[in-house]
C-alpha angles and dihedrals in degrees: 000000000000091000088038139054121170117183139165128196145180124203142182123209128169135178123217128281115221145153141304114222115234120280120208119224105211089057095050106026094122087059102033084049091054088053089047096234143108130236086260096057086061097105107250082215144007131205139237119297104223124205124199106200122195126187130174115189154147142204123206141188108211151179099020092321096309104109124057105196127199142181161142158182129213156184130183122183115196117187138179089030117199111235136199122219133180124213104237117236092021115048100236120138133197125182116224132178109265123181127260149320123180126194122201130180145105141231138212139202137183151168139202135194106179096162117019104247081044116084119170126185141195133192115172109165120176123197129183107184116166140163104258089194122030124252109247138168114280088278088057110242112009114214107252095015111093101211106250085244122050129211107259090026115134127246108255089262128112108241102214118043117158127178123186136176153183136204127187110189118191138151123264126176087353084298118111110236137166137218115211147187128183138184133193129189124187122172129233116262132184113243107218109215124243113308113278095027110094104207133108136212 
């Protein structure tokens, strides 16, 4: 309608495959031999990493045009990741095709004029990303050698963040001046360390 809009989409993405450059055996056999790999087993390529994306929202004009109202849910499925790992003891990387990962949420916004000089806003946003398989060395899960991502670990996001605000705009002086106060909220989130280093900061 012209106050009111609905919609609902699905959408593939997906980002290049490519190649790994050699890695010599003698210069990384401590950490080749930690994986529990050769120098052969390093891919040679990886393929392309694919995302589904899938949003439901809606925007709305309310209470006599004083209320713009905003929001959305949301999924996105990312499979094949490509993953970066580092040889332990010599530096090198190669990128391999790991499993999944899926992200669901939603955000709102929304904004309030209840007088004319007086403007309020709102922004509240959730996110729970998180690994579906875990990221392991290029034979999958090595005895004795945890992956550096667990199944079931977060995304390095926080998952609440929230921002609000109010404006009050008068004249002064014959000038046109505001006055304004904002707030902004972010949760706390753990950082997991390069692929293939278990540690956390």
């Amino acid at each position: 309608t012209d106050n009111d809009l609905v919609y609902g989409s699905a959408t593939k993405g997906f980002r290049a495959g490519g190649g790994n450059a050699q890695v010599t055996q003698s210069v990384c056999q401590t950490g080749l031999d930690q994986f529990g790999i050769t120098a052969n087993d390093v891919p040679k390529a990886f393929k392309p990493d694919t995302v589904w994306s899938y949003e439901v929202g809606g925007k709305f004009r309310m209470l006599d045009n004083k209320m713009q109202l905003n929001g959305a849910i949301y999924q996105i499925d990312w499979t094949g990741i490509q993953a970066t790992l580092t040889i332990p003891g010599c530096g090198l990387t190669f990128v391999q095709n790991g499993g999944r990962a899926q992200s669901r949420g939603f955000d709102l916004q929304a904004q309030y004029r209840p007088v004319s000089p007086l403007n309020l806003g709102l922004n509240l946003s959730y996110t729970d990303a998180r690994y579906i398989d875990p990221v392991a060395g290029p034979k999958g899960l090595v005895p004795g050698v945890p992956p550096s991502i667990n199944a079931g670990d977060p995304f390095a996001i926080p998952k609440w963040q929230i921002s609000t605000n109010a404006q009050y705009d008068f004249e002064l002086f014959k000038r046109n001046v505001y006055i304004r106060g904002d707030y902004q909220y972010q949760g706390g989130y753990k950082t997991p360390g390069s692929y293939g280093a278990a540690v956390y900061n």
